[in-house]
ChimeraX commands (.cxc) that place a marker at each C-alpha (Angstrom):
marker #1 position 93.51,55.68,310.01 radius 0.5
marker #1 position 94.23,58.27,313.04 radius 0.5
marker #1 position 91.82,56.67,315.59 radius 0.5
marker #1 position 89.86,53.93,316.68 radius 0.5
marker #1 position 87.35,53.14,319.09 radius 0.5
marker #1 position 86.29,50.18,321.25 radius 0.5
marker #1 position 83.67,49.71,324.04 radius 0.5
marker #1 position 83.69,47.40,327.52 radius 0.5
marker #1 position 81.49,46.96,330.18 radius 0.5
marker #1 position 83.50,48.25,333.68 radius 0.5
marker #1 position 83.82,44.42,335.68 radius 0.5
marker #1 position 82.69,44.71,339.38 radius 0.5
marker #1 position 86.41,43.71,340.15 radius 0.5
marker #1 position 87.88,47.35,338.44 radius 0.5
marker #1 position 85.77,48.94,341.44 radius 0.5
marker #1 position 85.95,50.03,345.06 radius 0.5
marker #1 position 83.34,49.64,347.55 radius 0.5
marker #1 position 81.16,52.34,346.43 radius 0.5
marker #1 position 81.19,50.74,342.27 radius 0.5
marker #1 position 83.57,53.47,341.39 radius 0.5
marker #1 position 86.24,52.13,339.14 radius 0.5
marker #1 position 89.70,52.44,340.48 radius 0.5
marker #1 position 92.06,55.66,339.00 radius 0.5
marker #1 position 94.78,53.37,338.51 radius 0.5
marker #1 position 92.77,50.78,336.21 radius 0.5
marker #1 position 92.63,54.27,333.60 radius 0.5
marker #1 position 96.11,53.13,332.45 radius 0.5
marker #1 position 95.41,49.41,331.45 radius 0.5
marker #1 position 92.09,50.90,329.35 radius 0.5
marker #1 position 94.28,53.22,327.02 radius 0.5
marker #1 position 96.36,50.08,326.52 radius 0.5
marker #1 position 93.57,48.35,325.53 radius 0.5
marker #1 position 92.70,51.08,322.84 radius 0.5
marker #1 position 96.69,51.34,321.67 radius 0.5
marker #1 position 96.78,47.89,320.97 radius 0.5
marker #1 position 93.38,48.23,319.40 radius 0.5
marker #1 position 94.49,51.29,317.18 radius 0.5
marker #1 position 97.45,49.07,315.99 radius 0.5
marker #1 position 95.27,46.50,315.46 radius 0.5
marker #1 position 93.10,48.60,312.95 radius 0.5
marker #1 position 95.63,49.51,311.34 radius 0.5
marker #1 position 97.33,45.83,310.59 radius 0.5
marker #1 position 99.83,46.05,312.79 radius 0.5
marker #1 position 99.94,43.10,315.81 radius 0.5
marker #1 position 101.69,44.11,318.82 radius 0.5
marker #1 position 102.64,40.77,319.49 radius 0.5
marker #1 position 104.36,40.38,315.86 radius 0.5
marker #1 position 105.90,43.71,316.80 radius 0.5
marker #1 position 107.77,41.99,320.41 radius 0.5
marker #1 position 108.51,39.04,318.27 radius 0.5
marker #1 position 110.49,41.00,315.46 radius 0.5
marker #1 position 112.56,42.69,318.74 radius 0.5
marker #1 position 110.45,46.29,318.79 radius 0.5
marker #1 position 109.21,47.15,322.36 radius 0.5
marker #1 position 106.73,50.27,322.71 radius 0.5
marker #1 position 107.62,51.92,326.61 radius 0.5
marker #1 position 105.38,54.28,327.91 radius 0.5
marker #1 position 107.41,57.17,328.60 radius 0.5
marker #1 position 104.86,59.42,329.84 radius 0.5
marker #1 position 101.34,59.41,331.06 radius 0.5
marker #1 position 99.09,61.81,331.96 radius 0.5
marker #1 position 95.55,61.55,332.62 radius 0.5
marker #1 position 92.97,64.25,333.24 radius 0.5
marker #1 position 89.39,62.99,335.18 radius 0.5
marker #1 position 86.67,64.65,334.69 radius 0.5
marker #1 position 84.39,62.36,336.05 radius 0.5
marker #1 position 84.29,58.78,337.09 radius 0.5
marker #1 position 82.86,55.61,335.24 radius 0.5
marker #1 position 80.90,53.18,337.50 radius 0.5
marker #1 position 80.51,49.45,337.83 radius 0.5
marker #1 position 78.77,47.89,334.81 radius 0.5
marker #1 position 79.42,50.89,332.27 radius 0.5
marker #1 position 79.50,50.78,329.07 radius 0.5
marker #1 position 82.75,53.18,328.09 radius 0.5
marker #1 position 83.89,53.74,324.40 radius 0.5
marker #1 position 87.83,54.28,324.34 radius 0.5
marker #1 position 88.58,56.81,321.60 radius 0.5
marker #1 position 92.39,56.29,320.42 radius 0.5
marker #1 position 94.18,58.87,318.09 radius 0.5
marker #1 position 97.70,59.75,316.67 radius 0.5
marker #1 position 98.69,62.49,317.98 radius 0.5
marker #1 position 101.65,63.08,315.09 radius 0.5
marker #1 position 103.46,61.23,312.84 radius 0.5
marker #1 position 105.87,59.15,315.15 radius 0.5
marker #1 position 109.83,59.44,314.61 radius 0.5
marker #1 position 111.27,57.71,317.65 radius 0.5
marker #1 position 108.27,58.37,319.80 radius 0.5
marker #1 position 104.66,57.79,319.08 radius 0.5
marker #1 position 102.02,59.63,320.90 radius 0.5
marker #1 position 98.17,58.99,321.27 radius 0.5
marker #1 position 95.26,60.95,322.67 radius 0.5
marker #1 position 92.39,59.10,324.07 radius 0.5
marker #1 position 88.78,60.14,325.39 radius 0.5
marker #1 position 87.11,57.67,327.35 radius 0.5
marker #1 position 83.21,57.92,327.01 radius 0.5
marker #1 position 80.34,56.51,329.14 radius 0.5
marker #1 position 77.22,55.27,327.15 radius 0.5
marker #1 position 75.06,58.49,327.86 radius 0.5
marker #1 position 77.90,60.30,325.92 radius 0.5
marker #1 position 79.67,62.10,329.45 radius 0.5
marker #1 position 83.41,62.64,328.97 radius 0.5
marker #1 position 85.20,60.66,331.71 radius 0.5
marker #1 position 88.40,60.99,330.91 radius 0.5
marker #1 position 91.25,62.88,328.41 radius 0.5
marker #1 position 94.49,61.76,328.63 radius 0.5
marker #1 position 98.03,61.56,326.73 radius 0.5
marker #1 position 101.19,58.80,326.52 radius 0.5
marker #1 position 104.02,58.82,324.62 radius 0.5
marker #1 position 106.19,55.73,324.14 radius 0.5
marker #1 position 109.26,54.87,322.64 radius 0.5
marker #1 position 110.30,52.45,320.17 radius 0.5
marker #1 position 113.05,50.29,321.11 radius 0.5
marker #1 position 115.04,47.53,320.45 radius 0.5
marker #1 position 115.06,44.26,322.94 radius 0.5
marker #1 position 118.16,43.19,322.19 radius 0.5
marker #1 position 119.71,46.52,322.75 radius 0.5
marker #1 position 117.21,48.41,325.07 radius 0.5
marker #1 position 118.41,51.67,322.65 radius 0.5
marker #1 position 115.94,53.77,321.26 radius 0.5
marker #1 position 114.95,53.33,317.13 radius 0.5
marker #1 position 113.51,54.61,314.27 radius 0.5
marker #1 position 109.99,53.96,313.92 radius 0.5
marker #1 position 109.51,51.09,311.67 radius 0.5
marker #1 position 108.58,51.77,308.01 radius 0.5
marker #1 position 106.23,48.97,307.92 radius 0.5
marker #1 position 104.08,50.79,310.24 radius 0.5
marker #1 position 104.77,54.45,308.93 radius 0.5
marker #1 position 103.38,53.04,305.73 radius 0.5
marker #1 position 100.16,52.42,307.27 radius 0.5
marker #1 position 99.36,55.96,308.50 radius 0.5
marker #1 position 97.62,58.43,307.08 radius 0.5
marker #1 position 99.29,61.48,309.50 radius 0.5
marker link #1:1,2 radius 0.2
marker link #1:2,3 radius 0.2
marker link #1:3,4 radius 0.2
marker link #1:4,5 radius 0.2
marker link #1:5,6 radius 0.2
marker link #1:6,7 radius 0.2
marker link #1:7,8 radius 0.2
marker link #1:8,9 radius 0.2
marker link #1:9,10 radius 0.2
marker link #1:10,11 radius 0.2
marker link #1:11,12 radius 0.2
marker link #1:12,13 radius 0.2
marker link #1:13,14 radius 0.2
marker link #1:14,15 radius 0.2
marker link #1:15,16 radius 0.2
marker link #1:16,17 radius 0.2
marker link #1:17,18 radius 0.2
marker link #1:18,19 radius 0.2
marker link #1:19,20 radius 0.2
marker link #1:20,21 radius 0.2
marker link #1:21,22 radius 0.2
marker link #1:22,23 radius 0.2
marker link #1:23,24 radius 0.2
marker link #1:24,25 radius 0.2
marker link #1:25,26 radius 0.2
marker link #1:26,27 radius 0.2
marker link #1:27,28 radius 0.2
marker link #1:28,29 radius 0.2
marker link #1:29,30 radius 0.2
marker link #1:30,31 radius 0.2
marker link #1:31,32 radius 0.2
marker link #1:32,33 radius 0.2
marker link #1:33,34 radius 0.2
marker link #1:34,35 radius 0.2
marker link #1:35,36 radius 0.2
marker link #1:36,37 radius 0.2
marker link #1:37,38 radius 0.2
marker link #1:38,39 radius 0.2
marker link #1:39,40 radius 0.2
marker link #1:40,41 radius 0.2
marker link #1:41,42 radius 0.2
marker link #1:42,43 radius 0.2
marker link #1:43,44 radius 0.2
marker link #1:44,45 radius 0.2
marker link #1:45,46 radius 0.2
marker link #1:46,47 radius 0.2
marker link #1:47,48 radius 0.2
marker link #1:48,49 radius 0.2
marker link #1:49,50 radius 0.2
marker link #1:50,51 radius 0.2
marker link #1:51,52 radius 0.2
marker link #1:52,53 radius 0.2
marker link #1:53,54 radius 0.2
marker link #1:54,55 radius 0.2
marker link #1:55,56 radius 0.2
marker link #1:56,57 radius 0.2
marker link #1:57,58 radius 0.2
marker link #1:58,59 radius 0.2
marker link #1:59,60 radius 0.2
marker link #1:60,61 radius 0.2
marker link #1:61,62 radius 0.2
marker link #1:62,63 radius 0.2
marker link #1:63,64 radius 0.2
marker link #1:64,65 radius 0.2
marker link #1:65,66 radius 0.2
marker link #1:66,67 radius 0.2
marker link #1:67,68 radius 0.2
marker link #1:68,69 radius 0.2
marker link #1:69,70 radius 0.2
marker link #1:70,71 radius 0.2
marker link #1:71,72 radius 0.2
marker link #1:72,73 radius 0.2
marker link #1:73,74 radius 0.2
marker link #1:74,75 radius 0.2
marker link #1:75,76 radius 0.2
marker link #1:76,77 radius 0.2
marker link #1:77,78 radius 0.2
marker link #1:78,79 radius 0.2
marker link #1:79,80 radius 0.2
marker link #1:80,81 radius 0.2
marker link #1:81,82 radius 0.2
marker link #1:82,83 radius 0.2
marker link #1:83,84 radius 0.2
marker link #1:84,85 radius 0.2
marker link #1:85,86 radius 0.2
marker link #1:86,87 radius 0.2
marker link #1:87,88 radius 0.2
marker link #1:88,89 radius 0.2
marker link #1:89,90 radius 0.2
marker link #1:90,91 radius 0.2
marker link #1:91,92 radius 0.2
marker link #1:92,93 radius 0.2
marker link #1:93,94 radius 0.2
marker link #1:94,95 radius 0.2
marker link #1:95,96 radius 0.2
marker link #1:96,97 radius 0.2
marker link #1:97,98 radius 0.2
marker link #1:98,99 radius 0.2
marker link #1:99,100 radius 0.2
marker link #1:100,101 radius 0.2
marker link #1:101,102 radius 0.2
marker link #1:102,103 radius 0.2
marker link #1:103,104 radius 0.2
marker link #1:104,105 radius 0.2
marker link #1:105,106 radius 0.2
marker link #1:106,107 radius 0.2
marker link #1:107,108 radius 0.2
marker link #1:108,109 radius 0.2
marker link #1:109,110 radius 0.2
marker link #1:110,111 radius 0.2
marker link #1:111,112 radius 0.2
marker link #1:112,113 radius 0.2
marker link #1:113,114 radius 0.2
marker link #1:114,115 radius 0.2
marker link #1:115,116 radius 0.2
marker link #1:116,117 radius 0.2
marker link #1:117,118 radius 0.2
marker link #1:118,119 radius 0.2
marker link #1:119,120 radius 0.2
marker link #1:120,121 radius 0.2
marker link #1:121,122 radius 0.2
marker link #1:122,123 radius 0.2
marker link #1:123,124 radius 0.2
marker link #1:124,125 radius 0.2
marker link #1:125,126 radius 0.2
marker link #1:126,127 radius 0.2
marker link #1:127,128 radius 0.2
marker link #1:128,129 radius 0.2
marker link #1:129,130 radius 0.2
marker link #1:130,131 radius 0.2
marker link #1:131,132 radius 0.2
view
């Protein structure tokens, strides 16, 4: 599988006065659909920490097109960007429930080791899984 989707409802506490939700609560939603697209996939993010494997975002970048109010209903949209080597990379759209585009944005993390906070290999366990 190369994506996966989930949908929320925005909590009052994500927003500002004006029921707008905050630009930096964007982040914690694409984690949301990562750890969902691993999910899907069989793979538990949690087992992944416990084995020693830590995913770092290395980069971030987030375009807004428009924002997503108090009480929304937005659909995450998750994909694979490429077959990962030492770096994994996912695309996301963020949807609101009448279909608007809210955001597109990009990370790229890197798997590493806890004991040695070096980079490594992606893990064959989850290469075997994907179907990029």
């Amino acid at each position: 599988m190369d994506f996966n989707k989930i949908s929320f409802r925005v909590r009052y506490g994500e927003t500002d006065q004006m029921g707008v939700v905050y630009h930096g609560n964007y982040p914690q939603y694409l984690e949301m659909g990562r750890v969902e697209w691993l999910r899907s996939i069989g793979i538990s993010y949690k087992t992944m920490e416990e084995n020693g494997i830590m995913l770092p975002v290395i980069s971030l970048n987030i375009n807004y097109k428009k924002p997503a109010l108090y009480d929304d209903l937005l659909t995450v949209t998750t994909r694979i960007h490429k077959r990962p080597l030492v770096r994994i990379e996912f695309d996301y759209e963020i949807l609101n429930e009448a279909n608007e585009l809210l955001i597109e944005a990009n990370t790229v993390l890197a798997f590493m080791d806890s004991k040695t906070n070096r980079p490594i290999k992606c893990p064959d366990y989850i290469l075997d899984k994907l179907n990029v």
